[in-house]
C-alpha positions in Angstrom: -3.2 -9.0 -26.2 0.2 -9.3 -28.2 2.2 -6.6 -26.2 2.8 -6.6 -22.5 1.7 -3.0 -20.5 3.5 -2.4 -17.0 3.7 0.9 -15.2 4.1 0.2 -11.5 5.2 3.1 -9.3 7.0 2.1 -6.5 7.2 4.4 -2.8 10.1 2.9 -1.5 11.9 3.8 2.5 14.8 2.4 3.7 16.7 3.5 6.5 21.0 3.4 8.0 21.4 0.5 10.1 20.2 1.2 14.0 18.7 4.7 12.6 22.0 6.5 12.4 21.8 10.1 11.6 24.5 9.3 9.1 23.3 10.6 5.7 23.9 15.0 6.2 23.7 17.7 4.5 27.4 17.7 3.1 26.9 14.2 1.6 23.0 13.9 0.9 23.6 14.7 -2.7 25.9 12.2 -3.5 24.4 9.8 -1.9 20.9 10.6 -3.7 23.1 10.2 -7.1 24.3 7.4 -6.5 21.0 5.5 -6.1 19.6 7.3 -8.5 22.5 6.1 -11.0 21.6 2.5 -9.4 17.7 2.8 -10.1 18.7 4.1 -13.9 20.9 0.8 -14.5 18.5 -1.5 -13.0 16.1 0.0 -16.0 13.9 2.4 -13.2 13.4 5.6 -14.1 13.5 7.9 -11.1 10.9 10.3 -10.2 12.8 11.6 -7.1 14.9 10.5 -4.0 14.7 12.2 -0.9 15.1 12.0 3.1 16.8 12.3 6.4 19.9 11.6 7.8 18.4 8.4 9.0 16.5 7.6 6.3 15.5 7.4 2.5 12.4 8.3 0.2 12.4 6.8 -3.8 9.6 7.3 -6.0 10.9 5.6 -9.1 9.3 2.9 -12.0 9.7 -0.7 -11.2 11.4 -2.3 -14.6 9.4 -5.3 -15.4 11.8 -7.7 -15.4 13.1 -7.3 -12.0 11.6 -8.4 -8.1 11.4 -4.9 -5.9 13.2 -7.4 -3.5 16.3 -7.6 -6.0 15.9 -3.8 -6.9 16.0 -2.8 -2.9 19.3 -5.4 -2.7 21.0 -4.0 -5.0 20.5 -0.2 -4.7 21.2 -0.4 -1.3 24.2 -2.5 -1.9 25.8 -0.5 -4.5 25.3 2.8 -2.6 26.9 1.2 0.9 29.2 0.0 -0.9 29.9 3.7 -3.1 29.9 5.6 0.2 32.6 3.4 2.0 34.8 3.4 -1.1 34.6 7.1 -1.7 35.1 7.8 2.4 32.1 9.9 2.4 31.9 9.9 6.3 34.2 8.6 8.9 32.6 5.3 10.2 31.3 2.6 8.1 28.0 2.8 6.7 25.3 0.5 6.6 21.7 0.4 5.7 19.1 -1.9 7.8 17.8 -5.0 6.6 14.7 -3.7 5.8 12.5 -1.9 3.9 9.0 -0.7 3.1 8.0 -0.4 -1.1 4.2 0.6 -1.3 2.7 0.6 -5.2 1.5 3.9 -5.9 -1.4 4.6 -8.5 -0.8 7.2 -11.2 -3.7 9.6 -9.3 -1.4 9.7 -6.2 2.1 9.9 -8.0 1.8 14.0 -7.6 0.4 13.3 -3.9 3.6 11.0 -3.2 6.1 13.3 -5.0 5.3 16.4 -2.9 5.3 14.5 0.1 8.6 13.2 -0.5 9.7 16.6 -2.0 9.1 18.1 1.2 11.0 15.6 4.0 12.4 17.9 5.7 9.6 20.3 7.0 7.2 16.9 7.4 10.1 15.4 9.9 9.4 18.9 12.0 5.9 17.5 12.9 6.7 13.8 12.3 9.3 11.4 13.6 10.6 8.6 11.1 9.0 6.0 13.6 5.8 7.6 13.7 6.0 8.0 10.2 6.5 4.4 9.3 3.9 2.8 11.8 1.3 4.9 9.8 2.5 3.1 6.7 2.1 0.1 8.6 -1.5 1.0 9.5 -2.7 2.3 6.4 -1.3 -0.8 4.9 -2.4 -3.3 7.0 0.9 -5.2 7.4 0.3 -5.3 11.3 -2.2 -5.6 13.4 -3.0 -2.9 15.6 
């Protein structure tokens, strides 16, 4: 095959450091932009971004040529770094070490992007922490 084919969608969660209900409604916005910006210079075209104050939801397109481990640095870098230099809230804001990114196959993009879409009402009936160990199970990354 002369020409190389990648299309890898990437589910990716990351949440403030110690779960900090940090990221409200007066500031969500920017702070979606500016990781969206991020994912658009690191060649990842977004799908969408969405969460709580704790925590974030990305659906985007991995580029190619980059690691999801240097993608995750540096968009969670850049938008710590954005939010303390802008004074967006009072204290200084970090993200956790972490983070979960899950590939996604074109039949569930749809799936994923409602899902995310609609954070708000699934937090209602869901806490972040039951939310993530379900991850965990359905993805096998611990033992139960």
């Amino acid at each position: 095959m002369p020409q190389s084919y990648c299309k890898i969608w990437i589910h990716a969660i990351w949440a403030t450091k110690l779960r900090a209900e940090l990221i409200d409604f007066s500031i969500e916005k920017i702070v979606y932009d500016y990781i969206y910006q991020e994912l658009v210079e690191l060649g990842c075209p977004v799908r969408i971004i969405n969460g709580m104050p704790d925590h974030v939801h990305a659906l985007f397109l991995l580029n190619p040529n980059k690691s999801i481990a240097d993608v995750m640095k540096q968009i969670k870098g850049s938008s710590s770094h954005s939010i303390n230099g802008n004074d967006l809230i009072l204290e200084k804001f970090a993200w956790q070490s972490g983070y979960a990114a899950y590939s996604v196959s074109e039949s569930q993009v749809e799936k994923v992007f409602e899902y995310i879409k609609n954070q708000k009402a699934h937090h209602l009936k869901q806490s972040f922490q039951e939310e993530f160990d379900t991850y965990v199970r359905i993805y096998g990354l611990l033992e139960d």
